[in-house]
C-alpha positions in Angstrom: 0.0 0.0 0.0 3.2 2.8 -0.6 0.7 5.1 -2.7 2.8 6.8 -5.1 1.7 10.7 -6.0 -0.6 9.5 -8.7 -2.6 6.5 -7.4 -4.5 6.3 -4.0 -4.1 3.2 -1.7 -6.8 0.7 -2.0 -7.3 -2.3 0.9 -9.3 -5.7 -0.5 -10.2 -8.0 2.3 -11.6 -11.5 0.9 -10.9 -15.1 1.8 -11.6 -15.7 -2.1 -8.2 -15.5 -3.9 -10.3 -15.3 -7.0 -12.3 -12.1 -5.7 -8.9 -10.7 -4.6 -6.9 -11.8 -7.7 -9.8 -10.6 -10.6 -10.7 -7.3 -8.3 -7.1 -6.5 -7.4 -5.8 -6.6 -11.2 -9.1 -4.6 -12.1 -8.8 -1.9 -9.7 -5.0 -1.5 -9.6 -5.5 0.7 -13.0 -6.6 3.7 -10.8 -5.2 2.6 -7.1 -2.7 1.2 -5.5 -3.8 -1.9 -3.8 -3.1 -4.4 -1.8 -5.0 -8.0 -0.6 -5.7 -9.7 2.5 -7.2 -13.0 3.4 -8.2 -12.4 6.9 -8.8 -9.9 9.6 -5.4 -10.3 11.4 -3.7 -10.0 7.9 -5.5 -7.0 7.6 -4.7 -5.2 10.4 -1.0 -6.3 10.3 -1.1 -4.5 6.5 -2.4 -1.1 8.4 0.3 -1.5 11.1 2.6 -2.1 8.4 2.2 0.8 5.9 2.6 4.4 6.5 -0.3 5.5 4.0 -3.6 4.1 5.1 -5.9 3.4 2.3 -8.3 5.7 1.5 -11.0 2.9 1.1 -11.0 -0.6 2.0 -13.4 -3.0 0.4 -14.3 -5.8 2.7 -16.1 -9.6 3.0 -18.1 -10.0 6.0 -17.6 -13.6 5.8 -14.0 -14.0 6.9 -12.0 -17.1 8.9 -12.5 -18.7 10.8 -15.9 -18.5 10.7 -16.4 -17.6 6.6 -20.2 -18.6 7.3 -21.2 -15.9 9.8 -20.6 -12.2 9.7 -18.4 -11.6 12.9 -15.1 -11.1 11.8 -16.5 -8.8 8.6 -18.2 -6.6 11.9 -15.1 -6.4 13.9 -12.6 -5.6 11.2 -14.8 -2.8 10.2 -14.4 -1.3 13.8 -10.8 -2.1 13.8 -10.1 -0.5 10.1 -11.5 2.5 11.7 -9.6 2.4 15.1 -6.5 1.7 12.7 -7.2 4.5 10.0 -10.4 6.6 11.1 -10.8 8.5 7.4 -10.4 5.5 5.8 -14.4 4.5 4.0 -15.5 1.1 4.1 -17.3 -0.3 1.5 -18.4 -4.0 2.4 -18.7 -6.3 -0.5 -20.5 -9.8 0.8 -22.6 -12.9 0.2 -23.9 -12.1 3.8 -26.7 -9.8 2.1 -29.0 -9.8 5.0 -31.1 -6.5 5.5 -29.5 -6.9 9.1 -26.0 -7.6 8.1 -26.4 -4.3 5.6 -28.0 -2.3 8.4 -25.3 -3.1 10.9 -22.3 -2.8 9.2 -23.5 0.3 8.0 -24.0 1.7 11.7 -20.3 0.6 12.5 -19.3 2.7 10.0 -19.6 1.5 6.7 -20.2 3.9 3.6 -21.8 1.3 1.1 -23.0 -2.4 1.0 -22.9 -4.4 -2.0 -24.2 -7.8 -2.5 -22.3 -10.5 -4.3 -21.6 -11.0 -7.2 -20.5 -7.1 -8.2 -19.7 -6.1 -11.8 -16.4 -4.9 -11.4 -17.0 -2.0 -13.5 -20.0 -1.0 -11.4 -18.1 -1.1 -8.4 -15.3 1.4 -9.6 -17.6 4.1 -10.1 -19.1 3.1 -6.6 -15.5 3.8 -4.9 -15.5 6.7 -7.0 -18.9 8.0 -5.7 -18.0 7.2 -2.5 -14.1 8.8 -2.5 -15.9 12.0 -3.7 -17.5 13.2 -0.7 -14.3 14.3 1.3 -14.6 14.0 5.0 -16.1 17.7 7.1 -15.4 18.4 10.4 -18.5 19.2 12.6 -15.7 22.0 14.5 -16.9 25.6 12.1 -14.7 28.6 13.1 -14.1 28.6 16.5 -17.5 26.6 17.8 -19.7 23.8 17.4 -23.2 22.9 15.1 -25.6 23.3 17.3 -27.2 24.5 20.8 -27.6 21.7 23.0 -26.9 22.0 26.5 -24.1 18.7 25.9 -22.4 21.2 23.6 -22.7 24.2 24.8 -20.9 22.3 28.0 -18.5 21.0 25.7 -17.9 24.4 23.9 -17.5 26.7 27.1 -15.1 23.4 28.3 -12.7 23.7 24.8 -12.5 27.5 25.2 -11.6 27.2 28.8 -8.7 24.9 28.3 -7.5 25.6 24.8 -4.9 28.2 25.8 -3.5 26.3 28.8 -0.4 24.6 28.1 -1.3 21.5 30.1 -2.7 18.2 28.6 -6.1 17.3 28.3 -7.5 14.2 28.4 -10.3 13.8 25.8 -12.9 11.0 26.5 -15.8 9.8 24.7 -17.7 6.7 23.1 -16.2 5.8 19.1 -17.0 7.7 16.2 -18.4 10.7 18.7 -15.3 13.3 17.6 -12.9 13.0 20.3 -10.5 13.9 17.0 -12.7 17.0 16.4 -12.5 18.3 19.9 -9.0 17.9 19.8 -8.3 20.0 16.1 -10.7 22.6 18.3 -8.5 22.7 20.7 -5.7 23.4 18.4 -7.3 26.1 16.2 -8.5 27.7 19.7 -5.3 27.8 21.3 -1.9 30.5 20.4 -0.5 27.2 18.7 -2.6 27.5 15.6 0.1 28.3 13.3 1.9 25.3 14.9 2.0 22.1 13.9 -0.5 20.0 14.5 0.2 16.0 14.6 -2.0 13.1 15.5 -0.4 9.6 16.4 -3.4 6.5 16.9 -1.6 4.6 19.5 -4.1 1.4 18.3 -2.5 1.7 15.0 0.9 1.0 15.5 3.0 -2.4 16.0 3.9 -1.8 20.3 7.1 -2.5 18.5 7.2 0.5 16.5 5.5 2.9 19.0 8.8 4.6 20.8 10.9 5.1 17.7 7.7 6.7 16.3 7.3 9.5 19.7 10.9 9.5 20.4 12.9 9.1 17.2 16.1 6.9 17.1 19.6 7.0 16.3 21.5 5.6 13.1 21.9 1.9 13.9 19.6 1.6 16.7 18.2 -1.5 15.4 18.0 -3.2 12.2 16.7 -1.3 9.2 17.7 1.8 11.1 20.2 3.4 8.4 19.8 6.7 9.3 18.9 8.4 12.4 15.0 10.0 12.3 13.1 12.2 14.2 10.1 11.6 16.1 6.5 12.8 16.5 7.7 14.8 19.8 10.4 16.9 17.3 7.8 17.3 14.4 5.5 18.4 16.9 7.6 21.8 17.6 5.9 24.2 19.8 2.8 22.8 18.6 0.1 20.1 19.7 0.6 16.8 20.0 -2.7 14.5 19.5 -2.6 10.9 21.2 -5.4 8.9 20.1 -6.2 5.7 22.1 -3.9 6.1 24.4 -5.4 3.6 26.4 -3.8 1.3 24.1 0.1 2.4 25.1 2.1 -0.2 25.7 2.7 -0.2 29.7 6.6 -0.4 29.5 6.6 2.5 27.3 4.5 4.6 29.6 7.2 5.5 32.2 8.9 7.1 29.0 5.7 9.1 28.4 5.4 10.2 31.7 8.8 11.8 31.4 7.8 14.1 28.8 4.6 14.9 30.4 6.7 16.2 33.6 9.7 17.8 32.5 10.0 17.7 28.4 12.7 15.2 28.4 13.1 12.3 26.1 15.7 10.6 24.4 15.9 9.2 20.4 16.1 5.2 20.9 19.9 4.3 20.7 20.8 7.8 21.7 22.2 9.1 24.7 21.2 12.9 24.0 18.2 14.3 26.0 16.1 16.4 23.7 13.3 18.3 24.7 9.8 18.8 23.5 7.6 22.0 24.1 4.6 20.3 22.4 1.2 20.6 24.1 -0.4 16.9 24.4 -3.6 16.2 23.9 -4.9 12.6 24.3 -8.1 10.8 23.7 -10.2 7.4 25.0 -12.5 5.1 24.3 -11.7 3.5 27.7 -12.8 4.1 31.0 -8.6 4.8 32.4 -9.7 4.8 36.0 -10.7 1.3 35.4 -7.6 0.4 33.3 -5.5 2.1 36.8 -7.4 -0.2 38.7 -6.8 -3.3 36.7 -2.9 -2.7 36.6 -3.2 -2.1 32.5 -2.4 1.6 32.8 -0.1 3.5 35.4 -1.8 5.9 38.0 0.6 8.7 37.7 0.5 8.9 33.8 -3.6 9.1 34.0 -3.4 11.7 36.7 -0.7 13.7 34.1 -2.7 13.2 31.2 -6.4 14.5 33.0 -4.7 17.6 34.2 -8.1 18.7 31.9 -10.4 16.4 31.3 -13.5 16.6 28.3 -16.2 14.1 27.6 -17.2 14.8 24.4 -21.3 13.4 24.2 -22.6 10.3 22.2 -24.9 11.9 19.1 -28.2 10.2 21.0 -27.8 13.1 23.7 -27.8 16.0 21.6 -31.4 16.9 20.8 -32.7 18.5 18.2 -28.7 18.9 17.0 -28.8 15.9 15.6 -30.8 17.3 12.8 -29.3 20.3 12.5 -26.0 18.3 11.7 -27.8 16.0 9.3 -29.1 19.1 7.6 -25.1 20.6 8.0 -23.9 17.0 6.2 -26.4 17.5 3.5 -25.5 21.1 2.3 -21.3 20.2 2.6 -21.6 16.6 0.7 -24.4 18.3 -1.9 -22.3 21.0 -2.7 -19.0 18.8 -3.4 -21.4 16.8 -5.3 -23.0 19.3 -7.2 -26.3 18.8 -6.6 -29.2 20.1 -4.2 -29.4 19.1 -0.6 -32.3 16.6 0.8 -34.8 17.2 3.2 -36.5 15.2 5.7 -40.6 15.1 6.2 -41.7 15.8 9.7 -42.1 12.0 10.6 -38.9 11.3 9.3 -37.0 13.7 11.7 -39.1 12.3 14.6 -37.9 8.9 13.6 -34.2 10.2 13.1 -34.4 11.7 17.1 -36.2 8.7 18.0 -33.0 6.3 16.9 -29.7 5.9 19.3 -27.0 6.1 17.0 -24.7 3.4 17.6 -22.2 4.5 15.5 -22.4 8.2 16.8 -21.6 11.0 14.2 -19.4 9.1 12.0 -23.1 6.7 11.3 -24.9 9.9 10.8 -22.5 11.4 8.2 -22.6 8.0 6.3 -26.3 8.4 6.7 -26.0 11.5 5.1 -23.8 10.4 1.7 -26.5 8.0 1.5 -29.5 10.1 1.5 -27.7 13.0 -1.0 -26.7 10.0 -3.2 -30.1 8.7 -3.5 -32.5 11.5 -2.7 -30.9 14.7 -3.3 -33.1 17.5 -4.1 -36.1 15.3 -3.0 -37.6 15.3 0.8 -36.9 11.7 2.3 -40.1 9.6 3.8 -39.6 7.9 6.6 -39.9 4.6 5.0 -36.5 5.7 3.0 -35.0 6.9 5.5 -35.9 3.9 7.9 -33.6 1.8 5.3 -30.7 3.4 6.7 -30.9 2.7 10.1 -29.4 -0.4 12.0 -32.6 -0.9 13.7 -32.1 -3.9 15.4 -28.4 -3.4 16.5 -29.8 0.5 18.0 -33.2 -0.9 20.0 -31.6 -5.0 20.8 -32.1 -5.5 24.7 -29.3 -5.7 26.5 -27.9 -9.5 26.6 -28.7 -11.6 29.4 -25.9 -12.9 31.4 -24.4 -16.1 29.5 -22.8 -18.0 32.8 -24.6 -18.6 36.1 -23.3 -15.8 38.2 -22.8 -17.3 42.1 -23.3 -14.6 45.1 -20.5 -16.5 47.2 -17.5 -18.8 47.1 -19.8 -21.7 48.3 -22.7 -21.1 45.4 -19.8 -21.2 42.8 -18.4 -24.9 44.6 -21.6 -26.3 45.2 -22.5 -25.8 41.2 -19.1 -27.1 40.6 -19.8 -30.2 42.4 -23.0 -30.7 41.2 -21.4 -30.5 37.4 -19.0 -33.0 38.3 -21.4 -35.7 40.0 -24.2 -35.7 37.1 -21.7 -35.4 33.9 -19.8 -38.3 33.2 -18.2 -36.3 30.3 -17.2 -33.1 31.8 -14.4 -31.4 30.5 -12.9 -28.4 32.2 -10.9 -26.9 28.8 -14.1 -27.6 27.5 -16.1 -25.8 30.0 -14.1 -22.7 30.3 -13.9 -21.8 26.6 -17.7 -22.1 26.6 -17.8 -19.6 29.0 -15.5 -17.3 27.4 -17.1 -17.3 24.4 -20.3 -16.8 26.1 -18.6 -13.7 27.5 -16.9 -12.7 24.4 -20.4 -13.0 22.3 -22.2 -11.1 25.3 -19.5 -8.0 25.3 -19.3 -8.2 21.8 -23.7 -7.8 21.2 -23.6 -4.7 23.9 -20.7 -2.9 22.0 -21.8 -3.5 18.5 -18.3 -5.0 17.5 -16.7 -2.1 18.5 -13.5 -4.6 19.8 -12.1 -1.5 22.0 -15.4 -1.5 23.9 -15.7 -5.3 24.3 -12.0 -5.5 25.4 -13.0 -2.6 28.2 -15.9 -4.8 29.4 -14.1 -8.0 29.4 -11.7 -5.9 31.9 -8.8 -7.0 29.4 -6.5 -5.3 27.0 -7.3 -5.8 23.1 -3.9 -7.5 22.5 -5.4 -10.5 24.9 -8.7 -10.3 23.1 -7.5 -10.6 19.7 -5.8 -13.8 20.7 -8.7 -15.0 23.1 -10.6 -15.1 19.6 -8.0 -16.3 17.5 -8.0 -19.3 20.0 -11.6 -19.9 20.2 -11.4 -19.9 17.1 -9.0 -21.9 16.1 -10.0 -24.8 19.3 -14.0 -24.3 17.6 -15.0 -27.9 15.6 -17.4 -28.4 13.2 -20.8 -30.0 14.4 -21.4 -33.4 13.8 -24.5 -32.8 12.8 
């Protein structure tokens, strides 16, 4: 995926080295792309390259379980945690009204059912590439008048000019990236750099010689010596997305910085100093991740010296039509063509509707709607084709496992397990359970694999390979 100056980087996921092969050749006349077989190959690809694709076209149906949609869901959350500008356009035999809905409302631009013509499904990535992403941050505030933002604005003013961090929390796809860029552009560094590192998207490998730099020969491959994002930064900003996902030994290193400026390049002995103002975002409740022993105490307690919660889209009123109405003016005008409307019942079913996917679902929403209605006023019935209904109103899942108020409940089930199965197995038994768990966490946070990790009370490193194993230990049914 190196794009060159004149082609664009282009990511195909698809267990089908035919799809791959015929789709890859096809496409490679306007883009630069490259294939992947499974989820784990894909995100190892993102981790790899420095460019990340400006689409990726993706199967649902991927191993180890090509017959069900779950590893299709969860790459789509982590392509975005990976690479948030990067569209999604998911191309799958899981065709399902629910599938389409759902993958949509984790952030999906387009669903296409196979088989596609491949001809039909270039000018659908280039429909899709020609609405280019708009901020929600205008001038120096926010769209819209709830009392959330109007919290959140009065919060980004206070703090904007203050050289401390600021911790910047919030559920996926809300704009925690926004707030931050608000920050920036409110602040005396505006004519500073501004740089954004996703700590999720990096090898934990890779991550210090990215902040810190390193020295000529520091390690293999290291030919020359390069700066990091701390000396690039200047006197600017510094954005650290998902820091929650900083590897632990690092964050003694980071803590550094935070207190007195000082770092070093890897294979250097040279302190340096940074002036850059930090500025770091989560999807993760930290207090937990202190508690748990998965992030240190005295690096949260830096990093909150501020601390904004940016709100999920299903708190902000009326707003939310006001920014659908804001998406629909920006993406007709790069279009070229009139803006939609919505009927009366239509916006009462649009505030009526959680967003699961927060603002990034509503702006896909929105390329939707100007693609297929623009000029025209959308029904309710059209615009009810866009929503993940069943992902946005499913219960909450009931509790897969017994749960035992005591020491002696949990025994005396244990016992009775043992006495009245002659064919117990405790591997056996245990991976039920965590995949019972897994499934459970994985319904309540719609895939989002950042959000299921945080519920499990584990990091996402463990539950990629928690999954990997279950899936791998899973056998066919002899039925």
């Amino acid at each position: 995926m190196n794009a060159t100056e004149s082609k664009a980087a282009l990511l195909i996921v698809d267990d089908d080295p035919l799809i791959t092969e015929t789709l890859g050749y096809f496409l490679s006349r306007d883009y630069v792309v490259a294939t992947a077989a499974t989820r784990r190959e894909a995100i190892s690809l993102l981790r790899q390259e420095k460019v990340a694709p400006v689409l990726a076209l993706i199967d649902l149906g991927l191993p180890p379980a090509p017959h069900r949609p779950d590893e299709g869901f969860a790459l789509i959350a982590d392509i975005l945690a990976h690479a948030p500008g990067t569209r999604i356009v998911v191309l799958s035999g899981q065709s399902e009204e629910a599938n389409a809905r759902h993958a949509r409302a984790l952030g999906a631009t387009e669903f296409v059912s196979k088989p596609a013509d491949p001809e039909s499904l270039r000018q659908l990535i280039r429909r899709v590439l020609a609405f280019s992403d708009t901020s929600t941050v205008v001038a120096d505030g926010l769209i819209g008048n709830s009392p959330p933002l109007q919290n959140l604005r009065t919060q980004l003013r206070q703090f904007a000019r203050s050289p401390f961090p600021v911790l910047i929390e919030g559920e996926s796809g809300s704009g925690k990236e926004l707030a931050a860029l608000a920050l920036h552009r409110l602040s005396d560094r505006r004519d500073k750099p501004c740089l954004t590192l996703n700590c999720a998207a990096i090898s934990p490998n890779l991550v210090e010689a990215t902040l810190f730099g390193h020295g000529k020969g520091a390690f293999t491959g290291a030919t020359g010596a390069r700066a990091g994002y701390f000396e690039d930064a200047g006197e600017g900003t510094l954005f650290l997305d998902e820091v929650g996902e900083l590897p632990l030994d690092l964050q003694p290193k980071l803590l550094r910085v935070l207190e007195n400026g000082e770092f070093q390049r890897i294979g250097e002995t040279q302190s340096r100093h940074s002036s850059a103002r930090i500025i770091a975002a989560t999807n993760r409740d930290l207090k937990k991740e202190v508690h748990e022993g998965r992030f240190r105490a005295d690096l949260y307690h830096r990093l909150s010296v501020f601390t904004i919660t940016v709100p999920p889209l299903r708190e902000l009123g009326d707003d939310r039509i006001r920014l659908l109405e804001h998406f629909s003016a920006v993406y007709g005008a790069q279009a070229g063509v009139p803006p939609f409307r919505l009927e009366a019942k239509s916006a009462e079913r649009l505030l009526a509707y959680a967003f699961p996917g927060n603002v990034r679902e509503l702006r896909n929403i929105a390329i939707r709607l100007i693609t297929k209605y623009s000029g025209r006023t959308v029904s309710p019935s059209e615009l009810e084709d866009e929503l993940d209904v069943a992902g946005a109103s499913a219960p909450l899942a009931a509790s897969p496992a017994p749960t035992f108020s005591s020491s002696a409940e949990l025994i005396a089930h244990a016992l009775h397990e043992l006495q009245s199965r002659s064919d117990f197995n405790l591997d056996a038994t245990l991976r039920r359970w965590e995949e019972a768990y897994i499934e459970a966490a994985r319904q309540l946070a719609h895939d989002n694999l950042s959000q299921v990790a945080r519920l499990l009370g584990i990091n996402r490193t463990t539950l990629y390979n928690r999954i990997d194993a279950l899936g791998r230990n899973r056998r066919p049914s002899s039925k």
